[in-house]
C-alpha positions as CSV (number, residue, x, y, z in Angstrom):
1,X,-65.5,-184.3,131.4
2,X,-63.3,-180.9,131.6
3,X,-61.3,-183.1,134.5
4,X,-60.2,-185.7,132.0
5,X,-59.8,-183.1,128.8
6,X,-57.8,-180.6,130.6
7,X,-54.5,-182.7,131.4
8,X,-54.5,-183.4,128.2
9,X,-54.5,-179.9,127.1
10,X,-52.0,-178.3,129.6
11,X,-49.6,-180.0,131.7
12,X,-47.7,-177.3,133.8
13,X,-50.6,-175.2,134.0
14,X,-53.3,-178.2,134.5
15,X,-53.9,-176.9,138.1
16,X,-54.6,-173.6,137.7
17,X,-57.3,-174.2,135.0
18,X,-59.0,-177.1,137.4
19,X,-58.9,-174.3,140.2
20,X,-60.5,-172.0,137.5
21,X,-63.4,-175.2,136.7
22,X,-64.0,-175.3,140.3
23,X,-64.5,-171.5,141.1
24,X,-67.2,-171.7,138.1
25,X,-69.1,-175.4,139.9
26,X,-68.9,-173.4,143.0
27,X,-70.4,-170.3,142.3
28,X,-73.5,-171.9,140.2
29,X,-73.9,-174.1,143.3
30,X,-74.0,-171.2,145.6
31,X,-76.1,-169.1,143.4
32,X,-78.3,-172.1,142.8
33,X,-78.7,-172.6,146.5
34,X,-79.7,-168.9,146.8
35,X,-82.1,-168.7,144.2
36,X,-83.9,-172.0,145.8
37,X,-84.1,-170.9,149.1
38,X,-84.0,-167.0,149.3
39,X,-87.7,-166.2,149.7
40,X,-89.8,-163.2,147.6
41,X,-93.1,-163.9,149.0
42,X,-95.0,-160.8,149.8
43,X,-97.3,-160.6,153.4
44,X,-99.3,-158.0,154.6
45,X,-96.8,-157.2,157.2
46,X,-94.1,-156.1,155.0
47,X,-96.9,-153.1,153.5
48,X,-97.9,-152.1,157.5
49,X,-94.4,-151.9,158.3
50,X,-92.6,-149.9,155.5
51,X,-95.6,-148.1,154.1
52,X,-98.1,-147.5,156.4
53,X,-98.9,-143.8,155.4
54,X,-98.3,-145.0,151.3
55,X,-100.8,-147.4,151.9
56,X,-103.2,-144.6,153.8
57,X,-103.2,-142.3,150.9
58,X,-103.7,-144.9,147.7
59,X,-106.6,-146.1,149.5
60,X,-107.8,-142.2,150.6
61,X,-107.3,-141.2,146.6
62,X,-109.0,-144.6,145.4
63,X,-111.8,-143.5,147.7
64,X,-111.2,-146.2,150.3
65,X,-111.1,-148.9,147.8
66,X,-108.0,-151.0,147.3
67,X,-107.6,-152.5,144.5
68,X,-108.0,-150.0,141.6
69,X,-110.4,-150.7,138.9
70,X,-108.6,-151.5,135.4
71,X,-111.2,-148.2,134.4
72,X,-109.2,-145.9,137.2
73,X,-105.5,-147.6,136.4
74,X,-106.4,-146.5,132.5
75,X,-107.6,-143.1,134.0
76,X,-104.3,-142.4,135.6
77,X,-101.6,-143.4,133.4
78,X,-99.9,-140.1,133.4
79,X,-99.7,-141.0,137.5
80,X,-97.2,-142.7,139.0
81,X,-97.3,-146.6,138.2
82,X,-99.5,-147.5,141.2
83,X,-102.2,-150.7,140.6
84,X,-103.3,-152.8,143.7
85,X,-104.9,-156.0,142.8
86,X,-106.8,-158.6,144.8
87,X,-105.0,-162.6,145.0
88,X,-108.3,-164.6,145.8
89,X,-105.7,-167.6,146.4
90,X,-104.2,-165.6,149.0
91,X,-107.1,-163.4,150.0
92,X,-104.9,-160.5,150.2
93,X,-104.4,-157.1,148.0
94,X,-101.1,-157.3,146.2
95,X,-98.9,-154.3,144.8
96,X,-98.0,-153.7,141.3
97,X,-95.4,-156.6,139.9
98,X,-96.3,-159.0,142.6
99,X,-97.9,-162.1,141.0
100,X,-99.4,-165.4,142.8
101,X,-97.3,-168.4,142.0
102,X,-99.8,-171.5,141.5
103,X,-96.3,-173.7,141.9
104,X,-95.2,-171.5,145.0
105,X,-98.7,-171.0,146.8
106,X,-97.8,-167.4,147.4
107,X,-97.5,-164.2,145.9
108,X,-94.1,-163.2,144.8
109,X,-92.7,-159.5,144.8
110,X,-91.3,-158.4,141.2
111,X,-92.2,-161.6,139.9
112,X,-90.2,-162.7,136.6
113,X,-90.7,-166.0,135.8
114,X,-91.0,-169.5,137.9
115,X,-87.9,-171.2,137.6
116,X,-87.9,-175.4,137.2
117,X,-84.2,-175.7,137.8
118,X,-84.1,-174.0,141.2
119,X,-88.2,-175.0,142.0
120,X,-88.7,-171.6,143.5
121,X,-89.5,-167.8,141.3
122,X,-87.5,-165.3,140.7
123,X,-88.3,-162.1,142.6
124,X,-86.9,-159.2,144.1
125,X,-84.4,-160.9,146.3
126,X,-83.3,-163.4,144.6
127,X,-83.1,-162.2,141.3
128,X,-79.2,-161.4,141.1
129,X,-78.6,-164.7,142.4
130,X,-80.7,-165.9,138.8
131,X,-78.6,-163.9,137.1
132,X,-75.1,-164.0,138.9
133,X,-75.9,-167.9,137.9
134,X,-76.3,-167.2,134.3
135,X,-73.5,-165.3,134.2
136,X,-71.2,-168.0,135.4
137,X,-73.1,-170.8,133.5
138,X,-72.1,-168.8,130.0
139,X,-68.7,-168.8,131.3
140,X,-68.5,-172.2,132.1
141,X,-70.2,-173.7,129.0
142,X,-68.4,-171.0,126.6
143,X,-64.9,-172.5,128.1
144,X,-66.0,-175.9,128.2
145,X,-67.3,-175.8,124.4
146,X,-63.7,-174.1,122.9
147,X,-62.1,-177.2,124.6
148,X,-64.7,-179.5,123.4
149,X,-64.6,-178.6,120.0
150,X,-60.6,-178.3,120.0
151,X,-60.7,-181.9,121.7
152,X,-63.4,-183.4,119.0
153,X,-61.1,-182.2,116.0
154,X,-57.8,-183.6,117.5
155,X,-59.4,-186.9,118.7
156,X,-62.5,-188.1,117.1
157,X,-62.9,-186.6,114.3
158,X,-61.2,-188.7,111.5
159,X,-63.3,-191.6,113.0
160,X,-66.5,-189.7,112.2
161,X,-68.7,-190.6,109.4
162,X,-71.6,-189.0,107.5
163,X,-74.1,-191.1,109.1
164,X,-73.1,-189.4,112.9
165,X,-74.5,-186.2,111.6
166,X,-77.8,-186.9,111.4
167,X,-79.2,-184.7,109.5
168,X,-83.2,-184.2,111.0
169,X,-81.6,-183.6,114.6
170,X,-78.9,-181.0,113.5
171,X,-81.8,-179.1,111.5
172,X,-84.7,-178.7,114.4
173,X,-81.4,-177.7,117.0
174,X,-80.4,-175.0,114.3
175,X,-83.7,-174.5,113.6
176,X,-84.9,-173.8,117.6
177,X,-81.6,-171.7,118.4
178,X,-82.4,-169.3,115.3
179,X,-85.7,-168.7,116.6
180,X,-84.8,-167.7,120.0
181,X,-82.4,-165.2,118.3
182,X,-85.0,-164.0,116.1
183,X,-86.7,-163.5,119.4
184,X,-84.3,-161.1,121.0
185,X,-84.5,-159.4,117.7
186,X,-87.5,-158.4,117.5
187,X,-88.1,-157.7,121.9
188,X,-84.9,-155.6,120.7
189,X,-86.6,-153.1,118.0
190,X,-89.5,-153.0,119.9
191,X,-88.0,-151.5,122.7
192,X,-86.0,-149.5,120.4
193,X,-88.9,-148.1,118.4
194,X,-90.6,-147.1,121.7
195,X,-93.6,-149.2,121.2
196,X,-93.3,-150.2,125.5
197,X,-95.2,-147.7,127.4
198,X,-93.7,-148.3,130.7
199,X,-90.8,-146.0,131.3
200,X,-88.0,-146.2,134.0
201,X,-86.7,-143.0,135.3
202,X,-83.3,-144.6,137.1
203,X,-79.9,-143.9,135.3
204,X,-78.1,-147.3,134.8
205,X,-76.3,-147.4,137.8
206,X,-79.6,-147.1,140.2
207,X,-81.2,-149.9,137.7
208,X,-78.1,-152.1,138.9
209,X,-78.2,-151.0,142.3
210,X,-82.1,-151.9,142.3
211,X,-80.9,-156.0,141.5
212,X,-78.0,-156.4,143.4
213,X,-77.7,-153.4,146.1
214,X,-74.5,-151.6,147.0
215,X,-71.2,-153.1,145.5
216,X,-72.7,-154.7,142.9
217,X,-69.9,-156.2,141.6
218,X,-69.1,-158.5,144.7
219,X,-72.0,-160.3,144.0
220,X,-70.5,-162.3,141.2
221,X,-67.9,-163.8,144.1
222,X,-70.1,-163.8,147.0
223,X,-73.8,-163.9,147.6
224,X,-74.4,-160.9,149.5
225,X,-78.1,-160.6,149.4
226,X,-78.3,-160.5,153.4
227,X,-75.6,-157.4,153.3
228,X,-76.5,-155.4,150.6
229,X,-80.6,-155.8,150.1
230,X,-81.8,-154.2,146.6
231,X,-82.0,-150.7,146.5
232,X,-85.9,-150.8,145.8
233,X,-89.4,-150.6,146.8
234,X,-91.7,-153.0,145.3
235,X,-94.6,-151.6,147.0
236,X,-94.9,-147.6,145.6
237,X,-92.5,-148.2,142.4
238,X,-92.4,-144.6,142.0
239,X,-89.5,-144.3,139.3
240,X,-92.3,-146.5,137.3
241,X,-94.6,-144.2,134.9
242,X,-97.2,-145.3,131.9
243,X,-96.6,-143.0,128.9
């Protein structure tokens, strides 16, 4: 739709706001592509090869027994945020954050959330790619919606008439999009009030470095998840505490 609308809105500078339409298809593409196929699935292998010893002393100090019990994580929640769990799908022990996937099959490291559109979760690796895609989407839709709305007033709006507005539609969209804000509201004061008992120790910068790596900022032009991996370790988590 923005093809046909723009000409009509700009005529010497039509190109450079098509080359500015395509820069935004391609990077939700690539992002897309990244957060489909980039894989967060946890294995055995990656705990013996980058923890070996971590691994040694959990068990030593849970008296050989991995997981925890919920009565020990409870016990130590002045310690560092440390909880193994057993995934009877997998038949493994899993670290803290790392979830099993019924729709992946696996267990995912740092799971957030399974997403539909890409058919794959978001995890540690692909994470920045979920929200480098977000980012880029707002952009897209915010432009595309001043231009919509300009191009509604100037063209169809005089042939509108009450019945188009619909009233039971508009009110369950208003409706649904005032309760999502409501939403943010209140996850907002909670925080704020201190009522979440997990802590972070990072500064700001080290949280950003943790999702996207080195050079974070190049990630919003090029997916550099094979370059700059996350500066994080999803097995020990130790800037993770319970208060």
């Amino acid at each position: 739709m923005m093809f046909e609308v723009i000409p009509n809105f700009y005529i010497s500078t039509c190109l450079l706001h098509r080359c500015f339409i395509t820069t935004v298809l391609v990077e939700m593409m690539s992002n897309w592509l990244c957060m489909m196929y980039v894989s967060n699935k946890f294995s055995p292998g990656l705990a013996q090869d980058r923890c070996v010893d971590d691994i040694k002393n959990i068990k030593h100090s849970n008296n050989g027994l991995l997981p925890q019990t919920e009565a020990a994580s409870v016990a130590n929640k002045q310690k560092l945020y440390w909880y193994w769990r057993p995934c009877l799908s997998c038949n493994m022990s899993r670290p803290p954050r790392c979830y099993h996937c019924p729709m992946c099959y696996t267990c995912i490291l740092k799971r957030d959330l399974h997403c539909f559109l890409a058919r794959s979760c978001i995890g540690l690796h692909n994470q920045r790619h979920f929200i480098v895609f977000l980012a880029w989407a707002s952009l897209g839709t915010t432009y595309s919606a001043l231009h919509f709305v300009y191009y509604f007033l100037k063209v169809y709006w005089s042939h509108v008439s009450i019945l188009d507005l619909f009233a039971p539609f508009t009110l369950i969209r208003w409706i649904f999009g005032y309760s999502s804000l409501y939403l943010t509201h209140m996850m907002l004061t909670v925080i704020d009030r201190g009522k979440v008992k997990v802590t972070d120790s990072r500064n700001l910068n080290d949280k950003i470095r943790a999702v996207f790596g080195s050079y974070w900022a190049l990630n919003f032009l090029v997916p550099l998840h094979l370059i700059f991996r996350p500066v994080e370790d999803p097995l020990n988590w130790p800037n993770i505490k319970i208060s």
